[in-house]
N, C-alpha and C positions, 0 to 999 in steps of 0.2 A: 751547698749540699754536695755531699762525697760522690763519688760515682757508685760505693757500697747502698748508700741510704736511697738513690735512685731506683736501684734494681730491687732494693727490700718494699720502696714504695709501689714500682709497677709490682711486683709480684703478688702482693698480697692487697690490694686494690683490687686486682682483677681475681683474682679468691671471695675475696668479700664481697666483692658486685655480685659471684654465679652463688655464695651463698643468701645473699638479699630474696636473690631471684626462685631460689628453690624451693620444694615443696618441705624441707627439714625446716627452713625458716618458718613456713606459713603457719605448719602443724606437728611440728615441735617432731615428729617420728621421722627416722634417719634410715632413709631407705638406701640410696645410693653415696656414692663417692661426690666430693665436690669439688669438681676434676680440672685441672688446666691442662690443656692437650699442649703441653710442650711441641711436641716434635713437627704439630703442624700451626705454632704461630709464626707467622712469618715475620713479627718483629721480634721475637725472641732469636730466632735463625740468625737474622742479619745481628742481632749483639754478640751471637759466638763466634760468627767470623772473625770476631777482633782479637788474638788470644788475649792480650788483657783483661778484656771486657768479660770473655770468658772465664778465665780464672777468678777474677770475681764474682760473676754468678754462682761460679760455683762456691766457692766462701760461704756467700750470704744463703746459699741453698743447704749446704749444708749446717752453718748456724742456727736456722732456722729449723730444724731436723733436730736439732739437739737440744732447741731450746719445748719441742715436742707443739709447736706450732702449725707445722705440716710433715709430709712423708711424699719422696717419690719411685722411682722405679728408672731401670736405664735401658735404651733400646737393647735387643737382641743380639750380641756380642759387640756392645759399643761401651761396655762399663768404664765409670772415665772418663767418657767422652763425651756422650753425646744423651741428653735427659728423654725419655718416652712421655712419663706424665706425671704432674705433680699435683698434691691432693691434700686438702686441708684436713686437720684434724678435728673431728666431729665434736668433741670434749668441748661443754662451754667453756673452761676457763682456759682453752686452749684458744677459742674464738674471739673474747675478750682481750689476749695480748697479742692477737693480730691487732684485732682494732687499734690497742694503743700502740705496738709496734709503727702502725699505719700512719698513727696522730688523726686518726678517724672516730667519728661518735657513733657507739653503736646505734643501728637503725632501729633496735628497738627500744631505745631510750625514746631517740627523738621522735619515733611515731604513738609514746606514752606521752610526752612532752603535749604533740599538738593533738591528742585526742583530748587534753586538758584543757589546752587552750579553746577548741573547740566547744567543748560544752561550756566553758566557761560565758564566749558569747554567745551560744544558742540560751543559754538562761536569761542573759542581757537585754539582747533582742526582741525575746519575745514578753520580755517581763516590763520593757517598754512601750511591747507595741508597733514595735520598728517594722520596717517594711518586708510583705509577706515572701518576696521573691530569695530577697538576700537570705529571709531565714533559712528557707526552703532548701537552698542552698550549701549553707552550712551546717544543715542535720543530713542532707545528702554527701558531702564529704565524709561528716563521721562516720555513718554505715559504708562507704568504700573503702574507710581506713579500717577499720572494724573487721571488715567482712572479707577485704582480699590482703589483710597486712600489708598495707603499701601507703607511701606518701601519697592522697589524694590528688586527682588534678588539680593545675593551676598552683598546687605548693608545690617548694622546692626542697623540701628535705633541711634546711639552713633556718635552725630557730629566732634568732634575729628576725633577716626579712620574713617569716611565716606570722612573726608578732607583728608585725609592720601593716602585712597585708592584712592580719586580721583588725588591725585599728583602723586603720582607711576604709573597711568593709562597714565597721562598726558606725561608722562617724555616716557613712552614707546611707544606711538602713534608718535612721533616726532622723536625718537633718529634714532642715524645714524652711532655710535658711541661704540663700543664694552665698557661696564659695567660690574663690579665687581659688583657681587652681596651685597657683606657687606659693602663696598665701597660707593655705591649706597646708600644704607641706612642710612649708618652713615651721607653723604651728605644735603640727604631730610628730616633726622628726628634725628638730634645729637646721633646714636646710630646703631651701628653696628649692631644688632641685632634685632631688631624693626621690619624689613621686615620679617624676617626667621619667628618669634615667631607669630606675630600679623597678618601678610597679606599675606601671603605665597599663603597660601590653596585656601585663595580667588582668589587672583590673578591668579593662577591654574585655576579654577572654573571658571574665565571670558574668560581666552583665551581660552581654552577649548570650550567652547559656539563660541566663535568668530571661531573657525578652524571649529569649524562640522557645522556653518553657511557659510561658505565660500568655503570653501574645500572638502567640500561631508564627507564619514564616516570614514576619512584617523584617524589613533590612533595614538598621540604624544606621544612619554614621554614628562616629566615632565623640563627635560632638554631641548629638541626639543623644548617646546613651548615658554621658555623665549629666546632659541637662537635665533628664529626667530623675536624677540627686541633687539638682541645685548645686552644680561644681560646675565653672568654666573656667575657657585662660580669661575671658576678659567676661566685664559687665553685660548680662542681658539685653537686649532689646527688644520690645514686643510693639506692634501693628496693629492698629486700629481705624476703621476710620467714619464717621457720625456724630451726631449735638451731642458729645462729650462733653461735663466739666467738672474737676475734680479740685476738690482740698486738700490739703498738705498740711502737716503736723504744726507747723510753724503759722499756719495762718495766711499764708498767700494763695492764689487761687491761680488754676492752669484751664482758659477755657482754650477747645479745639470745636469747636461748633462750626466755625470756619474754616478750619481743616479738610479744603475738599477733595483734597487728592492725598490721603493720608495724616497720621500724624504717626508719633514714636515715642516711646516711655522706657527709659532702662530700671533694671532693677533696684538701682540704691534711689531712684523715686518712688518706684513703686512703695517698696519699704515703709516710705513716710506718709504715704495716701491715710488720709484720715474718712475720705466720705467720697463717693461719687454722684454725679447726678446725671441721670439721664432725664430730665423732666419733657422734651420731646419727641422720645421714642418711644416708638408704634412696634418694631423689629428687631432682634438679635438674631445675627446670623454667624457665627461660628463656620469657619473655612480652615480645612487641613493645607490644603496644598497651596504653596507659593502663586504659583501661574493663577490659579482662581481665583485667588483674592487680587492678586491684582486687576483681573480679568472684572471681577465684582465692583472694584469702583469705578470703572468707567462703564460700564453696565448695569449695576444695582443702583450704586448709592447717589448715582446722579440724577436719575429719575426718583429715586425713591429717597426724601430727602432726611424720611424719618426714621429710617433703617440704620442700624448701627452694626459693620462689621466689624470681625475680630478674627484676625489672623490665629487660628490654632497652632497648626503644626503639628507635629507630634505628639508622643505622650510627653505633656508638660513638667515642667520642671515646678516644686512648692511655690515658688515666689509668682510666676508665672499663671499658677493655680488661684494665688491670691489675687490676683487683679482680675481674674474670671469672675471669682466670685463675688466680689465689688462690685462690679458692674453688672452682677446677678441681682444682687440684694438691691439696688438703686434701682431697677426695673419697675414701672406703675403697671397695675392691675388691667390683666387684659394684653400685656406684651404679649405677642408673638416671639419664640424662640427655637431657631432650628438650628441643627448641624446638617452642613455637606461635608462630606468624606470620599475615598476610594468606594466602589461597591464589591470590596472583598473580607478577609477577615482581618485585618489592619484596621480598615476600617469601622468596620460593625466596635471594634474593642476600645478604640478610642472614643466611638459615642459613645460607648455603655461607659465609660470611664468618667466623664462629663458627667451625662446623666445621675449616677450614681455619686459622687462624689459632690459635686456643683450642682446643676442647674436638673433637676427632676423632674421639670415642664418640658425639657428640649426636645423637640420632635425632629427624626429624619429628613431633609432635603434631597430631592433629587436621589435618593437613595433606595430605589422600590423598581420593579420588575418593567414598568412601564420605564424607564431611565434605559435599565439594560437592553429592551427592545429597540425603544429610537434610536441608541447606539450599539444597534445588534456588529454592524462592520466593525468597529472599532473595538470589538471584548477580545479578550486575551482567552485564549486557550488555557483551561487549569488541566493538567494530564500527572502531576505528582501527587502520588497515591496519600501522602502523609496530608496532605493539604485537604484534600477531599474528606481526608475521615476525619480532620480538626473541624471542616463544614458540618460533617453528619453529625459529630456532637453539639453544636451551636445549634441544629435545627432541631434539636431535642431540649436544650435549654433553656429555660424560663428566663435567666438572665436574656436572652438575645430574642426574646418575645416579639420584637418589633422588627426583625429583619426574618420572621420566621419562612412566610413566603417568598423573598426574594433569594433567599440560603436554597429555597426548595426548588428551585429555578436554575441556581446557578450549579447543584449538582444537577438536576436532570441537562443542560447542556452544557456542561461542562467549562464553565466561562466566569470570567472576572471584568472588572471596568476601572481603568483608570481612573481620575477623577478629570485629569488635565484633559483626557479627550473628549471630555464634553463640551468645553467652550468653543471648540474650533469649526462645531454645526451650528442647526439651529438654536433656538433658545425662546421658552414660554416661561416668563417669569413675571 
């Protein structure tokens, strides 16, 4: 690149950026000048220091002036010498041979581009069925590109990767299917590593958005949030531990009945489960939190020999979903089925998810107002105002019918409960 094509790039880059940004862009009426304060960039300064450097700016400045691309103006008897401000020409077809001057696409191509691509998968999405958050999502982009002319968050202006992210968004709104993360990649874009490198963070950065729109102010990892798409780097593994015994497609049989200190199932098993049996359970107990469920088998399931716990976790992942409901459907008449949870709003949303989607008999554990009391020392202060008024909706909502009185509790004292700090007291169970 010339040292000419340099200076025509910074020039008119930085033209094009303060006209992206202006109100003549947004709403087409041309109020003001779209102005480069020459005289006080400091990196333009230090490239006239150099007379070379100088004499060609001014070339490409004055080329540019002739080519009727832009117009400047010279300080107050420095004509010659020294530039005050230069200023593009408001003329579209003057604004267009900037762009290509630039080797730039104009921005309101490519913000026509991804409003297409955009609706393209909100039809997709929704005509599938695909997952409510991601949609939501993507008809909230279009109205910000729409509404404020601008590359929405999380794109980057670059239609390529903006097709990319929107296939990787696409593929996770629908799937139902446990995903290898490089797997995946290599699949959608001939390269294994494409996702990791290029779209990682973002994708991060969308579901992220999507959980604290959906889920109140629960905090994923970074793992959590692609599990709950059925996308990892490596194979699931899911906890369980009670008179399990399950059949596999093939005809072989996996009993864990003697399992007593746990057992473990990955995902390309689960897959092939053709039938469950629990023919000796009395109990389903569903546990969010690590520490508890571990806590649960030397304290539940060893006394209680006909109880069957099951490691939740978070919001689950499809496949993860389907061995829930296996051992949902295997259940004899008369199971008992509860979940323990957090007693906040993580929690309340992960049972109604369960409940709703899975198991419709599961009743709350340990998750009611007599819980928050015996561990009155141990509740968290709730004092963020967004929090409390995501409670006051939940205590209004029919969906959260079952946590109505404890919601009503934990606003008037302002308070949350671990799940983990209950094992560390007593315990009536």
């Amino acid at each position: 690149m010339t040292d000419e094509q340099k200076i025509k790039g910074f020039l008119l880059n930085d033209l094009l950026d303060r006209y992206e940004r202006s109100s003549y862009f947004r709403t087409g009426t041309y109020s003001r000048r779209i102005l480069f304060p020459a005289s006080s960039s400091r990196k333009l300064m230090e490239m006239l220091e150099q007379p070379d450097e100088k004499k060609n700016f001014f070339l490409v400045l004055h080329s540019l002036k002739e080519e009727n691309v832009l117009d400047y103006s010279w300080m107050r008897y420095e004509e010659g010498n020294l530039v005050d401000s230069i200023w593009l020409n408001p003329e579209q077809d003057a604004i267009q041979k900037a762009y290509h001057l630039a080797g730039r696409a104009p921005l309101k191509e490519t913000l026509a581009h991804l409003e297409r691509e955009l609706t393209s998968r909100i039809h997709f999405v929704a005509g599938s069925r695909g997952d409510k958050g991601i949609l939501h999502f993507l008809e909230g982009s279009r109205e910000e590109l729409k509404e404020k002319v601008r590359v929405p968050a999380f794109f980057t202006g670059d239609m390529e990767t903006d097709e990319n992210l929107l296939r990787f968004l696409t593929v996770l709104a629908q799937n139902e299917e446990p995903r290898l993360e490089r797997v995946l990649s290599a699949e959608l874009y001939g390269d294994s590593k494409y996702f990791e490198h290029t779209l990682k963070t973002r994708v991060l950065g969308i579901l992220k958005k999507v959980a604290k729109d959906t889920e109140g102010e629960r905090e994923r990892t970074d793992e959590e949030l692609l599990l709950a798409y059925g996308v990892s780097r490596w194979p699931e593994v899911y906890e369980f531990c009670g008179p399990v015994t399950i059949l596999l497609d093939d005809g072989s049989r996996l009993d864990f009945r003697n399992a007593r200190y746990g057992a473990y199932l990955n995902s390309e098993t689960v897959r092939h489960i053709e039938k469950v049996q629990l023919a000796e359970t009395e109990r389903i107990l569903f546990i969010e939190n690590k520490a508890n469920y571990v806590w649960a088998i030397q304290n539940i399931a060893q006394k209680e020999e006909k109880t069957l716990l099951i490691y939740h976790g978070g919001f689950f992942s499809p496949m993860k979903g389907r061995l829930f409901q296996l051992m949902i459907d295997a259940q004899k008449p008369g199971t008992k089925v509860d979940h323990w949870s957090d007693i906040d709003v993580g929690g309340f949303r992960i049972f109604e998810r369960l409940k709703s989607t899975i198991a419709p008999m599961v009743r709350p554990y340990q998750m009611d107002i007599e819980t928050l009391k015996k561990y009155g020392s141990r509740t968290m202060p709730v004092i963020d105002k967004q929090y409390l008024t995501t409670l006051e909706r939940m205590s209004k909502d029919p969906t959260f019918e079952d946590f109505s009185p404890v919601i009503d509790y934990m606003l008037e004292k302002k308070v949350r409960l671990e799940q983990e700090a209950e094992i560390y007291g007593s315990w009536d169970h």
